[in-house]
N, C-alpha and C positions, 0 to 999 in steps of 0.2 A: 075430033080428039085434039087436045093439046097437049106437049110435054112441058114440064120446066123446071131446070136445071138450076140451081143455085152454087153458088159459089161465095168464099171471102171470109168465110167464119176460121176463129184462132181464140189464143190466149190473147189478153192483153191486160196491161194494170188496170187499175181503178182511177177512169180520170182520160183514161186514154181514149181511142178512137178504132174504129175500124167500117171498113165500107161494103158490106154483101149486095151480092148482081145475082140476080134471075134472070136465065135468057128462057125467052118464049118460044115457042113454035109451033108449027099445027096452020089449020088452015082459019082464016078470019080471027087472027090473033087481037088484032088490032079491037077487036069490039067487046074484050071482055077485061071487066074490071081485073087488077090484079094486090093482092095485098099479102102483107108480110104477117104470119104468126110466133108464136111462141111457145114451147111445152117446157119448163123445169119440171125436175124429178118430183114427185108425187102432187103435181099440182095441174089443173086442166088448162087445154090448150087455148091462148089469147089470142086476139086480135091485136098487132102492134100497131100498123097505118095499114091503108088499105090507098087505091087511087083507081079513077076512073079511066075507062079504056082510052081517053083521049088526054089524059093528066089533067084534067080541068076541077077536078074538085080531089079532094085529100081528106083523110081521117085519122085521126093519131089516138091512141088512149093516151089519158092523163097523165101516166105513168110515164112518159116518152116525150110528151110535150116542152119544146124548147133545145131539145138534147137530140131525135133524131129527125132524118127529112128526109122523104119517099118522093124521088123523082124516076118519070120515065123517058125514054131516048125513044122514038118509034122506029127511028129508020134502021138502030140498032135490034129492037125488039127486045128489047133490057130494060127492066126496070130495078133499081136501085135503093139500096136503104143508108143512108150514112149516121149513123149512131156517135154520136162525142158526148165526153164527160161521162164515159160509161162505171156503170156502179157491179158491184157484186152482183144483186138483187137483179141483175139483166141477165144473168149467164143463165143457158138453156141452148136446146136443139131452136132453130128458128130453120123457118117453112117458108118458102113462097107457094100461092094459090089463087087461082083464079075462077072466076065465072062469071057469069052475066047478070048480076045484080047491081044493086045501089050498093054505093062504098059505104055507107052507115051501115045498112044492115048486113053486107060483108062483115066487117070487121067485128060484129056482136055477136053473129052465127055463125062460128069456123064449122060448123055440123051441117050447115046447108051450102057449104062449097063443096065444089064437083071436082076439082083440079089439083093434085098438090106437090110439091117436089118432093123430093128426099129426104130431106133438111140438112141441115149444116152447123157445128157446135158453136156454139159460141161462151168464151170461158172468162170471166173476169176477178182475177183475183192477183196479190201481190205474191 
């Protein structure tokens, strides 16, 4: 069993920044991929990046490309999203989730993850 707890989500303008932390826990954390999603109001849940249980490989949708970056700490057991130049079009509950999959096909099947936190809001407007 793993839990994961996210944190870091807020208002913030259009343009701004902000940094959400998932900490991990459970037993053999280390070995399962972990990645970031997204659910806005009436629309299905995204895959935003995804990263391998050892950070060696990354996955970001398009949407996110250049603006956010999914690093993990191991010794801390956090894995991290830092989001800039964020737009309206990004605000939604976002999830951290894990499981032992490839980080592509995490990130394309949030329906075949096993693991997920609570979420945390994230609101971007002026």
């Amino acid at each position: 069993q793993l839990q994961l707890v996210e944190s870091g989500g807020g208002l913030v303008q259009p343009g701004g920044s902000l940094r959400l932390s998932c900490v991990v826990s459970g037993d053999t954390s280390d070995y399962y991929a972990v990645g970031w999603f997204r659910q806005a109001p009436g629309k299905e849940r995204e895959g935003v990046s995804c990263t391998s249980s050892r950070g060696g490989r990354t996955n970001y949708a398009d949407s996110v490309k250049g603006r956010f970056t999914i690093s993990r700490d191991s010794a801390k057991n956090t894995v991290y999203l830092q989001m800039n130049s964020l737009k309206p079009e990004d605000t939604a509950v976002y999830y951290c989730a894990a499981d032992t999959m490839d980080v592509q096909v995490m990130c394309v099947n949030p329906r075949l993850v096993g693991y997920w936190g609570q979420g945390t809001q994230v609101t971007v407007s002026s």
